[in-house]
N, C-alpha and C positions, 0 to 999 in steps of 0.2 A: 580558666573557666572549669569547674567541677559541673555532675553530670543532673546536679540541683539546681544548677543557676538558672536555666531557663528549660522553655517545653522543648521535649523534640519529638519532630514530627518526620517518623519515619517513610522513606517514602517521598518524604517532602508532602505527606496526603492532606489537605485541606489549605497549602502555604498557594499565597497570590504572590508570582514572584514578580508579574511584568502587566503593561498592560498588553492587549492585542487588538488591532480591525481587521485581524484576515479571519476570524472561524468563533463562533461559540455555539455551545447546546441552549435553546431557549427554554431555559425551564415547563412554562407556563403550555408551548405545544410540544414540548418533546421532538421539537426539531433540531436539525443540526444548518445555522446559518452561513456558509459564502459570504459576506462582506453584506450581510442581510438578509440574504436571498437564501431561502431554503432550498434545501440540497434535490429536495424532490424534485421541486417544479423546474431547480437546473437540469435537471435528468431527463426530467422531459420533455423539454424547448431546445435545448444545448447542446451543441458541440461541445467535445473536451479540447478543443484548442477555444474556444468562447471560453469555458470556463478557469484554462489557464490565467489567459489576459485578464479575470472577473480579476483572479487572486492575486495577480502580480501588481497590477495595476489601478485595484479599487472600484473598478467602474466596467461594465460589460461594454465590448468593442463594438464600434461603426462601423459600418460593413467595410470600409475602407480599411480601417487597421484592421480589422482580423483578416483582407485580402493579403494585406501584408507582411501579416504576421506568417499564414500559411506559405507563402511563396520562401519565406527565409529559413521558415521550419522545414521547408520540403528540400534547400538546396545543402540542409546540412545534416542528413539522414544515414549517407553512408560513413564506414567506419575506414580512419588512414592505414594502410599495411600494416605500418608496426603496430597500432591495438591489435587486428588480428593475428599478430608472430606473436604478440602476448597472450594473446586467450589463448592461444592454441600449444604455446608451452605450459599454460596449467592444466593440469588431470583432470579427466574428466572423473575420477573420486573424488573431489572437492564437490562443495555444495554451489547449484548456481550464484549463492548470495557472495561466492569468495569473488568470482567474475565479477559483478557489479561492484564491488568496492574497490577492486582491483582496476576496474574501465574506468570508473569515475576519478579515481588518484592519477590516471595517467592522462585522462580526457583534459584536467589542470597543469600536469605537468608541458600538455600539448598545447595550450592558448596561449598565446601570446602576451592575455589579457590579465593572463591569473594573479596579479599582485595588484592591481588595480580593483578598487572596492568602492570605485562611486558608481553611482545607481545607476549610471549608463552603462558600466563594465558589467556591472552585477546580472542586468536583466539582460544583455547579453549572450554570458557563459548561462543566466539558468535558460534561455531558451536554446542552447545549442545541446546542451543536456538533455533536455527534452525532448530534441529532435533527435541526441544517438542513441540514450538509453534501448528504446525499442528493439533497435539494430544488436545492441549489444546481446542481449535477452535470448532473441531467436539469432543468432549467428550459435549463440553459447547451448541452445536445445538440440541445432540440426547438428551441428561438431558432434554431440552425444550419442547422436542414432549413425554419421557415417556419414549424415546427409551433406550435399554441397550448399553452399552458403546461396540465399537468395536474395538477389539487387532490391534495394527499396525502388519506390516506384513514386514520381513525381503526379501521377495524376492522380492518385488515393488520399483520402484526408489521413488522417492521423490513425483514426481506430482502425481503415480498411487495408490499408498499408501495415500498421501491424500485422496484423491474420494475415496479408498476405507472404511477408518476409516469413512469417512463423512455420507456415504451412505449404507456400510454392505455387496456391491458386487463388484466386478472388473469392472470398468469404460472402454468405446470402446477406442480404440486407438484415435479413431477423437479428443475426449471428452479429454481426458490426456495430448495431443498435444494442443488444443485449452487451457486447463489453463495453461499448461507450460510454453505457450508465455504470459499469464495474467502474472502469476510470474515475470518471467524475466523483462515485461515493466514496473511492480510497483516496481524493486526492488532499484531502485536508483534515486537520480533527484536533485544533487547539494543540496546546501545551505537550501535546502524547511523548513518550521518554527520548523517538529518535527526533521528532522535533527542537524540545530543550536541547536534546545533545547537541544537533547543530546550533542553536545558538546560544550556548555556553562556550562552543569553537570560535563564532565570531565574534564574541563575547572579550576574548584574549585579540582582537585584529588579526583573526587568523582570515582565509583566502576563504573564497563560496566554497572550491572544490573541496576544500579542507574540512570543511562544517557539513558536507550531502557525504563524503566518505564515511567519516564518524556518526551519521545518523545511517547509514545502510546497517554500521556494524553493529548499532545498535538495535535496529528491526531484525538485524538475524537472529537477535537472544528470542527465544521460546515463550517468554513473559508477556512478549511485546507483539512479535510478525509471528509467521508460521503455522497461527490457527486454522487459517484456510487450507494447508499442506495435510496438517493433525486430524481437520474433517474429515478429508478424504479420505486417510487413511484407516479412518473407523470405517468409512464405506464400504471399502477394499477386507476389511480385518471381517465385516457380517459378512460378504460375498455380495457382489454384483450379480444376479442371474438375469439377464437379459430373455425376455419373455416374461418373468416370473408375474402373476398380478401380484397389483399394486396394493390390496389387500393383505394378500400373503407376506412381502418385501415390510408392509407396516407392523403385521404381527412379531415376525423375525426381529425386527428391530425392536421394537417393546420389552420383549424381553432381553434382546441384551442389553437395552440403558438398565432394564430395572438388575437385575444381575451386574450389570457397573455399579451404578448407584451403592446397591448394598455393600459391593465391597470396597467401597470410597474410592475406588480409580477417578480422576482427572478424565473428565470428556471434554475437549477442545470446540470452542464454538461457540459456548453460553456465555452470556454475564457479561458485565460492561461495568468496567469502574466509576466513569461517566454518568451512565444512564441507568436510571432507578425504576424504569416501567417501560423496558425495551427499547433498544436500539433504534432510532428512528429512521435510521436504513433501510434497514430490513426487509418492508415490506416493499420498496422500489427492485430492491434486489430481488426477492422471491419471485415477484412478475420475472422478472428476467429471465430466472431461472426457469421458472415455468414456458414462458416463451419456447427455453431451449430444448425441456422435457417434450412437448407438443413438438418442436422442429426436429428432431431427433427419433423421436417415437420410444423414447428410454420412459415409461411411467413405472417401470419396478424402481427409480431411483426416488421418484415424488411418495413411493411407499415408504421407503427408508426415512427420508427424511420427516415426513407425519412420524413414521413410529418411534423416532428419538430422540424429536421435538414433544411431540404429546408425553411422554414417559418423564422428561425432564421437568416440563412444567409442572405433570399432576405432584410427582415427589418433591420436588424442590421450587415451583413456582421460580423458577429461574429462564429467563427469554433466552433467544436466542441471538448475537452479535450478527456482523454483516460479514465477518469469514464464515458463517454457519451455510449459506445460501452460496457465497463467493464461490467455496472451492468445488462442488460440483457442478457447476457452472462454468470454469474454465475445465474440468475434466470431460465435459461434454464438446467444447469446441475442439477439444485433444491434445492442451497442453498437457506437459510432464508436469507429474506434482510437484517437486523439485522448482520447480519454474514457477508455483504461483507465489512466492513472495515476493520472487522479482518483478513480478508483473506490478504486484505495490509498489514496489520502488518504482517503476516507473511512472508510474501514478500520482505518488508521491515527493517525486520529486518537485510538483509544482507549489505544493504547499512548505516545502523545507525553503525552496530556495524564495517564500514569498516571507519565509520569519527571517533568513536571512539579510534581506535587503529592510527589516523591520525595522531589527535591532541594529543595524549597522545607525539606520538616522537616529537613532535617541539611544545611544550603545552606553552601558555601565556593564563594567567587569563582573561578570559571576563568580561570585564566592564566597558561599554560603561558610558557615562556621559549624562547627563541630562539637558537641559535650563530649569532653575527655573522660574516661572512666577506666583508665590501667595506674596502674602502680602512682602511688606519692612519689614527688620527687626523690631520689636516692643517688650514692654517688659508690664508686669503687671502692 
């Protein structure tokens, strides 16, 4: 094949490689659908264990199976010794995302189940994933600070038992509610690159753990995850002043988008390869955050963020994404920024391991082809 013989679509931008029923953007509302169901109004009725079972399984759970679902989630929350002799012989200079690809490679190496890839083993490992990731996350923040590790707790759902592993006290209901909806908005989003990755892995009959490993390492690239890390630390880069009004915090910020802007720096948080008239996120998220801002009493952060939203749009009519709102939002309940990609990954993981079990039932090998364009053949 020479580099004439057909298009190529860098990127793979515009190529339909498969079909999908776990997630699409519907054009027409600029929503992002769940298996139908728009993401909002899951945000606001749902639980993120309901909305697991929505994606793994098609159809939103009877009170019976999500009782059951929770009880299995809940018994399988802590983490065996030897993950914690492994996390805790890697450095804490590595990036949390090394830990999560690192747990998740040996979370398979630890199942019993792992070579097994019928949809019984599948939905399984990905619920038991779901139920350690979390563990892994906050075991991997408090190692960081010195702190000692804290027991999951069987009587908390899923969002409240996180915060509380993370943190060592019962989070307010505002708090639990506001990452709940974080959960649910990161946990699915079509074809996105760590998704294909995984199932280009199980694409080859490779193992679930196999296919959520190579999609973590794929959400560590900077292209892809990290936006929400990136926000924040513009936050961090204009200054936080606590007190400051919220006035003041928006002017501050105006001027430094517009001062970015001119000198074409990269500001993390905007744009959406997807979506052509804002993230339809966004604005479930923003509540959220606001939530946090009013539970908090932080309003010099709600100035920041007008003033480099507003500056973005007027120059560049560019929205803002759902790591834009995301990562001051978990900088407020007091995670490490370091820690908010993994927080997607945990998120995330319910939507990787629901392409996985996709593609496993109607599976063809990925392997796209290539336009050669080096050297004619030649010989010594």
């Amino acid at each position: 094949m020479t580099e004439t013989d057909t298009a190529v679509h860098k990127g793979l931008a515009g190529v339909v490689a498969d079909y999908t029923a776990i997630s699409k953007v519907n054009p027409d509302t600029n929503s992002l659908l769940y298996r139908g169901y728009p993401v909002q109004e899951l945000a606001a009725s749902c639980s993120f264990e309901q909305v697991a079972l929505l994606l793994w399984n098609g159809e939103l759970p009877s009170e019976q199976e999500l009782a059951d679902f929770r009880a299995h989630e809940r018994a399988h929350r802590a983490l065996s010794p030897e993950l914690k002799a492994i996390i805790d012989a890697l450095p804490t200079t590595c990036h949390p995302m090394d830990v999560c690809r690192t747990a998740a490679s040996v979370l398979g190496a630890q199942d019993p189940q792992a070579e097994d890839s019928s949809r019984t083993a599948n939905l399984a490992k990905a619920q038991k994933l779901f139920a350690a990731m979390p563990a892994v996350v906050c075991y991997d923040q408090r190692r960081r600070h010195g702190q000692d590790v804290v027991a999951p707790r069987d009587d908390l759902d899923y969002s409240a038992n996180f915060l509380w592993m993370a943190f060592g006290e019962e989070a307010e209901p505002a708090v639990v509610e506001a990452f709940n909806t974080s959960m649910i908005l990161y946990a699915e989003h079509s074809f996105n690159a760590s998704t294909f990755t995984a199932r280009v892995v199980t694409s080859t009959l490779s193992d679930l753990h196999s296919a959520v490993t190579a999609a973590i390492g794929a959400l560590k690239g900077p292209l892809h995850g990290g936006a929400n890390e990136a926000v924040m630390e513009t936050f961090v880069e204009l200054g936080i002043r606590a007190d400051e009004p919220a006035a003041d915090a928006e002017a501050r910020a105006k001027a430094w988008m517009d001062e970015a802007l001119a000198a074409k720096k990269k500001v993390m948080g905007f744009g959406h390869r997807v979506y052509k008239h804002g993230d339809s996120r966004v604005p479930t998220m923003k509540a959220a955050l606001d939530a946090m801002i009013d539970h908090y009493g932080r309003p010099e952060l709600l100035g920041l963020y007008n003033g480099l939203e507003r500056s973005m749009d007027e120059a560049k009519g560019i929205k803002p994404n759902l790591d834009y709102p995301a990562g001051p939002t978990y900088w407020l309940m007091g995670f490490d920024i370091p820690t908010f990609t993994p927080l997607f990954v945990a998120a995330r993981i319910t939507g990787w391991t629901a392409h996985v079990m996709e593609q496993v039932a109607s599976n063809s090998l990925i392997r796209p082809l290539a336009a050669y364009n080096g050297p004619d053949e030649r010989h010594l």
